[in-house]
PyMOL CGO cylinders between C-alpha atoms (Angstrom):
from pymol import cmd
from pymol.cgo import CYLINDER

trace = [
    CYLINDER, 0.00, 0.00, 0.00, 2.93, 2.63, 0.85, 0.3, 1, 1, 1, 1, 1, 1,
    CYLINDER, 2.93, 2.63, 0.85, 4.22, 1.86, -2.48, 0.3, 1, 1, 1, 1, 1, 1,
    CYLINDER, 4.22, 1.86, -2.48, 1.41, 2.97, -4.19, 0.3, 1, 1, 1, 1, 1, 1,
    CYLINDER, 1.41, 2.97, -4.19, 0.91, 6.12, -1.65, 0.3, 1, 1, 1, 1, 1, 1,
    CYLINDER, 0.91, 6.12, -1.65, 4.19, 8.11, -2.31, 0.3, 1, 1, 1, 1, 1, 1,
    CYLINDER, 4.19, 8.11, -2.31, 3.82, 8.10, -6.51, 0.3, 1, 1, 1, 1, 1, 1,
    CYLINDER, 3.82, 8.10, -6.51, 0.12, 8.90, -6.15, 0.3, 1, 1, 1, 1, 1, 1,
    CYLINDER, 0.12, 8.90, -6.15, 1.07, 11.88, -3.41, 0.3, 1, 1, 1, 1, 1, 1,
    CYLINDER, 1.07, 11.88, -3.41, 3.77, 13.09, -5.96, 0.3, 1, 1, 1, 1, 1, 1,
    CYLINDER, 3.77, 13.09, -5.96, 0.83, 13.18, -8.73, 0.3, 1, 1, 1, 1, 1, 1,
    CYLINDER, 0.83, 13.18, -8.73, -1.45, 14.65, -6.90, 0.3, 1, 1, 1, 1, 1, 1,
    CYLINDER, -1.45, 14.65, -6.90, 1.08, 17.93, -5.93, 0.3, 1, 1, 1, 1, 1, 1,
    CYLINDER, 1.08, 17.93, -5.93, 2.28, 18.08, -9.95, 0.3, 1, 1, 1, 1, 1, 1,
    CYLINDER, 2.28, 18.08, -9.95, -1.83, 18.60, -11.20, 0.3, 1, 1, 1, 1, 1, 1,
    CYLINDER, -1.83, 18.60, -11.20, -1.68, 20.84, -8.27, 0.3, 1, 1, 1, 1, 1, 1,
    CYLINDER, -1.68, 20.84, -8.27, 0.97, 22.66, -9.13, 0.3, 1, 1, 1, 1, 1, 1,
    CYLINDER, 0.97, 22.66, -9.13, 0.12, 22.93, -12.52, 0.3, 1, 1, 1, 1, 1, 1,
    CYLINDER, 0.12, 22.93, -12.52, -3.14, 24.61, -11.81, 0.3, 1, 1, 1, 1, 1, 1,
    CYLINDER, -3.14, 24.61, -11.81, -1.48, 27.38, -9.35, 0.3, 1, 1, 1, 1, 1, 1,
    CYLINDER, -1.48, 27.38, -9.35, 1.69, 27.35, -12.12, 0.3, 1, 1, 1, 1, 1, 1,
    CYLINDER, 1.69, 27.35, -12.12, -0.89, 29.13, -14.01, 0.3, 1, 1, 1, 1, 1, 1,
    CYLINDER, -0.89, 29.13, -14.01, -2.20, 31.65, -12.06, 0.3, 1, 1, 1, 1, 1, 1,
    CYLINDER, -2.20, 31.65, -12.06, 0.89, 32.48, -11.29, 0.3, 1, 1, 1, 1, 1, 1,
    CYLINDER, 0.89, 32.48, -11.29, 1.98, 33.14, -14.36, 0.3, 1, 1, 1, 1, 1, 1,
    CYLINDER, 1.98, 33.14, -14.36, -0.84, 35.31, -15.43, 0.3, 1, 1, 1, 1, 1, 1,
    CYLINDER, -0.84, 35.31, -15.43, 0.73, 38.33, -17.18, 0.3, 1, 1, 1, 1, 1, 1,
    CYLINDER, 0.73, 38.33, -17.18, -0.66, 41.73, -17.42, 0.3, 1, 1, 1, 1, 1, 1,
    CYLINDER, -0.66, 41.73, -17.42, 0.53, 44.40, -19.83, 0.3, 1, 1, 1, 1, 1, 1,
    CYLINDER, 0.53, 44.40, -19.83, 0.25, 47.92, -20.90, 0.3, 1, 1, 1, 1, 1, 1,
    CYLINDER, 0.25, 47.92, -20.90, -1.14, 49.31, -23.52, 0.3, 1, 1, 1, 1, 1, 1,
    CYLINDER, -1.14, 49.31, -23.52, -0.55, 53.38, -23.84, 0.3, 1, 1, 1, 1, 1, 1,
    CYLINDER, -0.55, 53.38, -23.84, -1.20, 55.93, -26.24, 0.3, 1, 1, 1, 1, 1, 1,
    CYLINDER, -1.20, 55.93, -26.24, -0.75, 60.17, -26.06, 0.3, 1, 1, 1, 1, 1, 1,
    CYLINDER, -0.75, 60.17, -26.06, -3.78, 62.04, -27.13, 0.3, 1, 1, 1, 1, 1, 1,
    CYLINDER, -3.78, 62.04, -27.13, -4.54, 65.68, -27.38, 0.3, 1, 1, 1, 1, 1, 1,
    CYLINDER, -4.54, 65.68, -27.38, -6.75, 68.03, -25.79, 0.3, 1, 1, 1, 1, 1, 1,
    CYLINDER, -6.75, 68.03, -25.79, -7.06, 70.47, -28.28, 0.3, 1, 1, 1, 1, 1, 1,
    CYLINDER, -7.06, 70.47, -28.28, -6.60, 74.34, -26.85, 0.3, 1, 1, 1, 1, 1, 1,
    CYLINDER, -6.60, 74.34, -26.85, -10.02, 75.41, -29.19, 0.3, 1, 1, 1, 1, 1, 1,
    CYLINDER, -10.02, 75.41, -29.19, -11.98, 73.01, -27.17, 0.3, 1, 1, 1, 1, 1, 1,
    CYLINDER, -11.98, 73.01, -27.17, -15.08, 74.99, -25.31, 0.3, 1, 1, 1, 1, 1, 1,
    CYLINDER, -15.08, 74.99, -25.31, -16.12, 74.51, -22.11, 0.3, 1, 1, 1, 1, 1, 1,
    CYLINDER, -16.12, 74.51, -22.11, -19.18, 72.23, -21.64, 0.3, 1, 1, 1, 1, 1, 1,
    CYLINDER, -19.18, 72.23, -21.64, -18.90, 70.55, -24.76, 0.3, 1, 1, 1, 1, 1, 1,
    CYLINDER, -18.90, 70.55, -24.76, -17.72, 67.12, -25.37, 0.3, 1, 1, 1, 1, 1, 1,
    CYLINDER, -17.72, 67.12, -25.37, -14.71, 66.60, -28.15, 0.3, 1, 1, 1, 1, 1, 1,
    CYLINDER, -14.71, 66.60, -28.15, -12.86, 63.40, -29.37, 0.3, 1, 1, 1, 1, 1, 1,
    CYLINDER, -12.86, 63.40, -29.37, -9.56, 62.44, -29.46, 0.3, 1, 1, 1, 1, 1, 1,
    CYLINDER, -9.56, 62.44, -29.46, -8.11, 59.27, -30.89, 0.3, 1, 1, 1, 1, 1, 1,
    CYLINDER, -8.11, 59.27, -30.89, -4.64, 57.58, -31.43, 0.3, 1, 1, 1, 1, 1, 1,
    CYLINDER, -4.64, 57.58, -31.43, -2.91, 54.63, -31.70, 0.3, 1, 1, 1, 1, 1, 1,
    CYLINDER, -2.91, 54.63, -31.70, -2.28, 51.96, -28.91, 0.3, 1, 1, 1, 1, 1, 1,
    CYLINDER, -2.28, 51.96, -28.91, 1.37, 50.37, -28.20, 0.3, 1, 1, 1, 1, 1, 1,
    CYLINDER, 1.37, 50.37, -28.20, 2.13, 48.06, -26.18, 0.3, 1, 1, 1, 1, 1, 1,
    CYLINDER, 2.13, 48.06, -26.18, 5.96, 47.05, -24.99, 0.3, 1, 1, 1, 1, 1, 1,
    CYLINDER, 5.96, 47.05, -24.99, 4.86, 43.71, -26.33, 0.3, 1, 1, 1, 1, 1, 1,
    CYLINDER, 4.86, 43.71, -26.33, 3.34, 43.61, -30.20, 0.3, 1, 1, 1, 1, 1, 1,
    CYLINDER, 3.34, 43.61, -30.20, 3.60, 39.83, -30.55, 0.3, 1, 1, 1, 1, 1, 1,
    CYLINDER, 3.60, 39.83, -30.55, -0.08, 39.23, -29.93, 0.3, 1, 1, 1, 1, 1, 1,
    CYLINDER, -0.08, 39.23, -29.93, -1.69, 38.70, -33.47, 0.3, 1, 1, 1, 1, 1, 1,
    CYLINDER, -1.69, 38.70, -33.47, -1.57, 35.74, -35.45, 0.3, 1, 1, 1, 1, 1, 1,
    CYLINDER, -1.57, 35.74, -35.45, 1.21, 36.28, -37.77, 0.3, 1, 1, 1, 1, 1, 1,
    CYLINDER, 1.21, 36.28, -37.77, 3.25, 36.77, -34.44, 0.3, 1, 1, 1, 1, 1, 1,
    CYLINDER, 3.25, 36.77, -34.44, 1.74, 33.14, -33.72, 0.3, 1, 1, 1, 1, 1, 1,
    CYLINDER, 1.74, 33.14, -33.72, 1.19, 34.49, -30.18, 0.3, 1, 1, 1, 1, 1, 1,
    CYLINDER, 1.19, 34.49, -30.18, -2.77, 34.56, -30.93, 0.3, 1, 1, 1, 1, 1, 1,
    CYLINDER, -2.77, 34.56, -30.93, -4.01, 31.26, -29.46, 0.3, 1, 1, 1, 1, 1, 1,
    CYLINDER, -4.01, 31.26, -29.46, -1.68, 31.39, -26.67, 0.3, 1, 1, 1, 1, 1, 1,
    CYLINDER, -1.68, 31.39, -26.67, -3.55, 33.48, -24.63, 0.3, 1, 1, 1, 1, 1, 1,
    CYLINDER, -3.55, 33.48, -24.63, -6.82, 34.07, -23.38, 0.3, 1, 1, 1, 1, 1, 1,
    CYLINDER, -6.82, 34.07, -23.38, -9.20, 36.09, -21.18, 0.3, 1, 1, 1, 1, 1, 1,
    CYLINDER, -9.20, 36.09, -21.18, -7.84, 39.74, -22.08, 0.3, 1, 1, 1, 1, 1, 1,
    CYLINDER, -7.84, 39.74, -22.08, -9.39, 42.69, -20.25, 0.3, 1, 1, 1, 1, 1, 1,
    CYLINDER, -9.39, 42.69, -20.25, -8.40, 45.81, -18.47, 0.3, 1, 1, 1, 1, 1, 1,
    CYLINDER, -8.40, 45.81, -18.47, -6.88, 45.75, -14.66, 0.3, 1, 1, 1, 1, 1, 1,
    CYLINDER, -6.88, 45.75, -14.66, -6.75, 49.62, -14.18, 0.3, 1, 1, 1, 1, 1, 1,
    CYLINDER, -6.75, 49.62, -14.18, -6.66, 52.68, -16.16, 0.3, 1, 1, 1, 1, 1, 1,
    CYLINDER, -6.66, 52.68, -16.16, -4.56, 56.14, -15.90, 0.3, 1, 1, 1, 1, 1, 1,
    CYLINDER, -4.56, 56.14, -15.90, -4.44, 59.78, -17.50, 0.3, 1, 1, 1, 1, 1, 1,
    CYLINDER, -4.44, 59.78, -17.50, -1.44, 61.50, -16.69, 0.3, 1, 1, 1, 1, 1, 1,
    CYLINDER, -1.44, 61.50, -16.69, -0.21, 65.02, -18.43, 0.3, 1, 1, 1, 1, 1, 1,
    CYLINDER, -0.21, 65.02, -18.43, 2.60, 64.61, -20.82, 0.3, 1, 1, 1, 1, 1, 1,
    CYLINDER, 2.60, 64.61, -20.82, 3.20, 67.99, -22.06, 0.3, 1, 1, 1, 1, 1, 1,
    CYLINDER, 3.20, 67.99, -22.06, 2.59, 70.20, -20.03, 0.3, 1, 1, 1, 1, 1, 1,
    CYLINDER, 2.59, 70.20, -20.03, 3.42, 67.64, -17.36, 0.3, 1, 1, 1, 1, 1, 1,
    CYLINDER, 3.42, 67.64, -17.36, 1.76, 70.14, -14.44, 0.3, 1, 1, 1, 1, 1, 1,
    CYLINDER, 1.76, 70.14, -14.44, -1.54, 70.39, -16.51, 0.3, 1, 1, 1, 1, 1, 1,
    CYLINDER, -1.54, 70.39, -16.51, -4.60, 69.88, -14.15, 0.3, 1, 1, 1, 1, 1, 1,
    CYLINDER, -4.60, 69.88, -14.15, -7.00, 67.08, -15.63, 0.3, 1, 1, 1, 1, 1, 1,
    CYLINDER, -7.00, 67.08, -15.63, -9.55, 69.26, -13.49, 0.3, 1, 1, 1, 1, 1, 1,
    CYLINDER, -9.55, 69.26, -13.49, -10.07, 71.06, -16.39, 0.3, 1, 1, 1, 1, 1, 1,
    CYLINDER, -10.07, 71.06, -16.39, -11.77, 68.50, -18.10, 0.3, 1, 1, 1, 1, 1, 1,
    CYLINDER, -11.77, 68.50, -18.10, -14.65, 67.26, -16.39, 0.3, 1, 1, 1, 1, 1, 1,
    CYLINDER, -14.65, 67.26, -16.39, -15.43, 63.87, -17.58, 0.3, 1, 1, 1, 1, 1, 1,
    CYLINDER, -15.43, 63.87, -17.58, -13.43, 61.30, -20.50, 0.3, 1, 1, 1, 1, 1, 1,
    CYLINDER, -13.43, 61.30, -20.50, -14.97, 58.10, -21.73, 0.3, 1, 1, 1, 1, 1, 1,
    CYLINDER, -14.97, 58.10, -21.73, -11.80, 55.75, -23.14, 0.3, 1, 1, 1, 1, 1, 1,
    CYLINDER, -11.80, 55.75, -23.14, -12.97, 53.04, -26.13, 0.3, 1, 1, 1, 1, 1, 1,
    CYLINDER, -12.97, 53.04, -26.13, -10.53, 50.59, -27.47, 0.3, 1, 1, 1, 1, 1, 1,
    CYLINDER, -10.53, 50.59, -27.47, -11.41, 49.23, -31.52, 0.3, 1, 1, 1, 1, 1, 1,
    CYLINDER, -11.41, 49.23, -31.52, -9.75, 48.05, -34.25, 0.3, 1, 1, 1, 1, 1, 1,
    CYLINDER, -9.75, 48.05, -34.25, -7.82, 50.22, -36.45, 0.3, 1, 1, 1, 1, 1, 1,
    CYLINDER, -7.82, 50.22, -36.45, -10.59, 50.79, -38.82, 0.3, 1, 1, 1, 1, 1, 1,
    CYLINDER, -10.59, 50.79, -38.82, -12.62, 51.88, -35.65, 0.3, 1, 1, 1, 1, 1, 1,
    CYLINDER, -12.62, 51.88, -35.65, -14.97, 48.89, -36.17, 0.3, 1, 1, 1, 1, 1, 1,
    CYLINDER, -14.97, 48.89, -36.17, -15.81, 46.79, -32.63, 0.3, 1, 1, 1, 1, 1, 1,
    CYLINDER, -15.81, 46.79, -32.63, -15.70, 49.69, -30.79, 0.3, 1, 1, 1, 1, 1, 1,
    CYLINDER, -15.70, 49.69, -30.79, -16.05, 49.07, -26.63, 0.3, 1, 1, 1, 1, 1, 1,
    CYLINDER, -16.05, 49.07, -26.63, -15.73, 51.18, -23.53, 0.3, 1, 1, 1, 1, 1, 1,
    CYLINDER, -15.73, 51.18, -23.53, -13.03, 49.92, -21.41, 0.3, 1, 1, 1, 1, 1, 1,
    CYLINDER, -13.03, 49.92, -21.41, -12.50, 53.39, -19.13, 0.3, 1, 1, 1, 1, 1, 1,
    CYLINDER, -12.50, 53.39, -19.13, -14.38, 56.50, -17.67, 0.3, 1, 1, 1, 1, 1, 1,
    CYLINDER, -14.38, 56.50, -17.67, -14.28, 59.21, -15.21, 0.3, 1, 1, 1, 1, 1, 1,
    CYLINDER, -14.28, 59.21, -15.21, -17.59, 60.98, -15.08, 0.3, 1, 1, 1, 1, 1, 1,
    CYLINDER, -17.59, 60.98, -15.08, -16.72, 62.83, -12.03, 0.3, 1, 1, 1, 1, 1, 1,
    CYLINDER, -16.72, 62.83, -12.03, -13.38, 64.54, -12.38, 0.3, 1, 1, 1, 1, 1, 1,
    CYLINDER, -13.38, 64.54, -12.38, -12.57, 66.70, -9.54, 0.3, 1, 1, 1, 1, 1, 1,
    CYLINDER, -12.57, 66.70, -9.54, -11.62, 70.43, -10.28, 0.3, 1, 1, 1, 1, 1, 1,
    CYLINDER, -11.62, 70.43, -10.28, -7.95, 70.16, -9.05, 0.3, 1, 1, 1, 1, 1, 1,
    CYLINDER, -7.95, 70.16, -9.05, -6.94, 66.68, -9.77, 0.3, 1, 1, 1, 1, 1, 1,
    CYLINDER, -6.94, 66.68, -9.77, -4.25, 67.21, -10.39, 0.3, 1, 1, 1, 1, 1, 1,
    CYLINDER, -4.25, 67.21, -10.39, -1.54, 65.79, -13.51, 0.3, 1, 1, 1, 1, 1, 1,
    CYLINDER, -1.54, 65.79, -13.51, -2.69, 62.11, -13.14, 0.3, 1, 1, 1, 1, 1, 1,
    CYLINDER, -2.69, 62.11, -13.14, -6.20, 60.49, -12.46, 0.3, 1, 1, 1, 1, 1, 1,
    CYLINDER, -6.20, 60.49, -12.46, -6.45, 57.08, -12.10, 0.3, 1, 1, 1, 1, 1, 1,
    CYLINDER, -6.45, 57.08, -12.10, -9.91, 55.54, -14.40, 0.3, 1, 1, 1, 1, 1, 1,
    CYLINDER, -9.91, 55.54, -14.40, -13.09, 53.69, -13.38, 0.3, 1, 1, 1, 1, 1, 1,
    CYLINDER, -13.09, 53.69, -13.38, -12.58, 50.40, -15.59, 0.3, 1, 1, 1, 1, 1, 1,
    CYLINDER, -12.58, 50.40, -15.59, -15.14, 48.30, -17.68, 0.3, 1, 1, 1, 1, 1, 1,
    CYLINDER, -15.14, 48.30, -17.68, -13.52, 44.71, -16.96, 0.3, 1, 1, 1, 1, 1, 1,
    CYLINDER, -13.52, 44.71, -16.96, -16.91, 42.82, -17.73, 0.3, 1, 1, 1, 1, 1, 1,
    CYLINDER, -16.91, 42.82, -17.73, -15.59, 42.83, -21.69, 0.3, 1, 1, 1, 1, 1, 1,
    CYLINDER, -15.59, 42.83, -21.69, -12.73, 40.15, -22.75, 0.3, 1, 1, 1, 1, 1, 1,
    CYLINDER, -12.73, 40.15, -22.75, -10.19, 41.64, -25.30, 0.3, 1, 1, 1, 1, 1, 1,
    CYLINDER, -10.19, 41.64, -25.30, -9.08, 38.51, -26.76, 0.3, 1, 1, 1, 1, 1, 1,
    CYLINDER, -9.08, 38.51, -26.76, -9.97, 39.39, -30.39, 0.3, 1, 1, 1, 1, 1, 1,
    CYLINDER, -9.97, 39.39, -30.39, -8.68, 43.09, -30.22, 0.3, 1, 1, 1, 1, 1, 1,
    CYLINDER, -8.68, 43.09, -30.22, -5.43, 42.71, -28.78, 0.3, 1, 1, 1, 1, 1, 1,
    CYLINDER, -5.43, 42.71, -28.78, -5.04, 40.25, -31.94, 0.3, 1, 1, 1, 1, 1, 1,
    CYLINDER, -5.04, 40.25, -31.94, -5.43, 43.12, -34.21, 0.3, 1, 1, 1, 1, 1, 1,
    CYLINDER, -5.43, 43.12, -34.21, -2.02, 44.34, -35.45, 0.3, 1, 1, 1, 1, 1, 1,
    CYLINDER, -2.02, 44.34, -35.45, -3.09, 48.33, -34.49, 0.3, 1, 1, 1, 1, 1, 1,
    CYLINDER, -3.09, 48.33, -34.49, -5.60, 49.14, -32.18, 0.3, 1, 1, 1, 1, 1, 1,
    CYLINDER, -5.60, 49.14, -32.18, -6.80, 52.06, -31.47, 0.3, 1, 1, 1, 1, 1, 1,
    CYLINDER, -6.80, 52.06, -31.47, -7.63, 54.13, -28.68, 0.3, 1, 1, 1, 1, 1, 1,
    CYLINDER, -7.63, 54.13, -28.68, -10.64, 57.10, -28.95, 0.3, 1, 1, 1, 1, 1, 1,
    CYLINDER, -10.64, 57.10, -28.95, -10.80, 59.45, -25.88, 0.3, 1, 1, 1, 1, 1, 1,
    CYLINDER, -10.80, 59.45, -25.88, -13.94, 61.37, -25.71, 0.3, 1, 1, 1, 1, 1, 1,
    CYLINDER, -13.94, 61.37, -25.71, -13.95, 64.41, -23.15, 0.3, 1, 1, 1, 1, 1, 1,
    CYLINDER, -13.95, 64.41, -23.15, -15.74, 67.14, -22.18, 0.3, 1, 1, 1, 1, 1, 1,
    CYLINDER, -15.74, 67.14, -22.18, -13.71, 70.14, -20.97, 0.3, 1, 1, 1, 1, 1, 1,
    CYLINDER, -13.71, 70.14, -20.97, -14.72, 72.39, -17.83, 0.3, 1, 1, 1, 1, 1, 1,
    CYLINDER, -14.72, 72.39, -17.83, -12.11, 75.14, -18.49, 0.3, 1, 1, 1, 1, 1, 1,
    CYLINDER, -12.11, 75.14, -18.49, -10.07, 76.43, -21.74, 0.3, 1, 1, 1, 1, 1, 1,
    CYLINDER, -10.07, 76.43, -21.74, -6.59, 76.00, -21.49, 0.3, 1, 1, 1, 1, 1, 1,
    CYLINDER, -6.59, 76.00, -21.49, -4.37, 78.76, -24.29, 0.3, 1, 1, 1, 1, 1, 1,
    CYLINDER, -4.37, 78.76, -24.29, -2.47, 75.43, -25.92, 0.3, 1, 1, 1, 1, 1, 1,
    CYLINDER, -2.47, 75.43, -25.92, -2.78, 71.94, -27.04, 0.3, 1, 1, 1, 1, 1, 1,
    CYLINDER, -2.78, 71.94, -27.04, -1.73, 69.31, -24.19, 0.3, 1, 1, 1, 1, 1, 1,
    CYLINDER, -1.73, 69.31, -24.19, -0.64, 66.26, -24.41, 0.3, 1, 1, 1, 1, 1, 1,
    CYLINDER, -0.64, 66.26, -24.41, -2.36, 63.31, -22.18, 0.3, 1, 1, 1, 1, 1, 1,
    CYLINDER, -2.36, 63.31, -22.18, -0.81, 59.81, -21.88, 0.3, 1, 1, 1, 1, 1, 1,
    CYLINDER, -0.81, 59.81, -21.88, -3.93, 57.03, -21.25, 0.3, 1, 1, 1, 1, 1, 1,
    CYLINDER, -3.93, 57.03, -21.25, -2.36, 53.52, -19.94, 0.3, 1, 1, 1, 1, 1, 1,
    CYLINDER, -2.36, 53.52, -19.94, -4.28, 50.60, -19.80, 0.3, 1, 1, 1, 1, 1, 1,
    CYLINDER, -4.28, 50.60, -19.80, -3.03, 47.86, -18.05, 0.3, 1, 1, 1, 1, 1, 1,
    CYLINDER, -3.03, 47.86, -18.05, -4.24, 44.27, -19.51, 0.3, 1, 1, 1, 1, 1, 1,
    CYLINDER, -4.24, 44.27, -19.51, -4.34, 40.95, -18.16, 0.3, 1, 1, 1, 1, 1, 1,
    CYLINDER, -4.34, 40.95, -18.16, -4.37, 37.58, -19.67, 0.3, 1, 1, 1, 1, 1, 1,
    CYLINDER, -4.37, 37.58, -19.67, -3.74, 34.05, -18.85, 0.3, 1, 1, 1, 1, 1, 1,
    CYLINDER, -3.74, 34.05, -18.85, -2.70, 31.39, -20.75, 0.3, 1, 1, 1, 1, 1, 1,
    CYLINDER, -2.70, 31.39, -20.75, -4.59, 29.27, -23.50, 0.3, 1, 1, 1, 1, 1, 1,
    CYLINDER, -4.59, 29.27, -23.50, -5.63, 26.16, -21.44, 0.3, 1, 1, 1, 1, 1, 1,
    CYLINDER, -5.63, 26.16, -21.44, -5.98, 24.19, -25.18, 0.3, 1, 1, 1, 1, 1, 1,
    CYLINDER, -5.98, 24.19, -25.18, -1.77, 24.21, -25.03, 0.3, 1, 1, 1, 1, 1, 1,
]
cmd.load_cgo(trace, "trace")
């Protein structure tokens, strides 16, 4: 009986391990892109910015044969920071609605908002996130891109520069 107990103990910790191997090597990765508040924007109207997303790692779509490798995609958190001028206040916008789609702007989602932007913020704000959507087919797509839609509180005399990062998580393709 003891001879059978020690191989099945050793099986039993390696489909354990397996299981908690993969949680534990659940990734998550940015995606970022600079957009601009134009300086002709009005106060109490909404505008639309849009750019493209990058991402530190590109290797996602299927000629990078990365595609199937991964699933459940969707956002963890959400920032806007100032880029230029770095000490702009995001007060002065009062609310910005983040989509993610493919480059052609088809499949459009929400993935970020902040309805409720405080009047001095301050240079970064961090984003209520929209997690309920999975991002496996978009983050497939060789460009994505990334639509900012704002409404301003207060003029500012130039164009600034805001930096949106989206952090994403994912966890590996159990059909591997």
């Amino acid at each position: 009986m003891r001879r059978y107990l020690i191989p099945i103990v050793i099986l039993t910790i390696l489909t354990g391990g397996c299981a908690m191997y993969q949680s534990i090597i659940k990734s998550s990765f940015p995606y970022t892109s600079s957009l601009t508040v134009v300086s002709s924007a009005q106060a109490g109207n909404e505008y639309s910015a849009v750019n493209i997303a990058n991402s530190f790692d590109q290797n996602f779509s299927k000629s990078g044969k990365n595609a199937d490798r991964i699933t459940l995609v969707r956002v963890i958190s959400a920032k806007l920071r100032a880029d230029d001028p770095s000490d702009y206040n995001i007060g002065n916008l009062s609310s910005v609605k983040i989509f993610l789609s493919k480059d052609d702007g088809t499949d459009e989602m929400q993935v970020a908002q902040r309805q409720d932007i405080t009047a001095n913020a301050g240079n970064e704000i961090n984003l209520d996130i929209d997690n309920s959507k999975f991002l496996d087919q978009l983050v497939r797509e060789h460009n994505i891109k990334v639509r900012m839609v704002y409404k301003v509180r207060k003029t500012f005399t130039r164009d600034v520069s805001l930096h949106v990062i989206l952090d994403l998580s994912a966890y590996p393709n159990p059909k591997d």
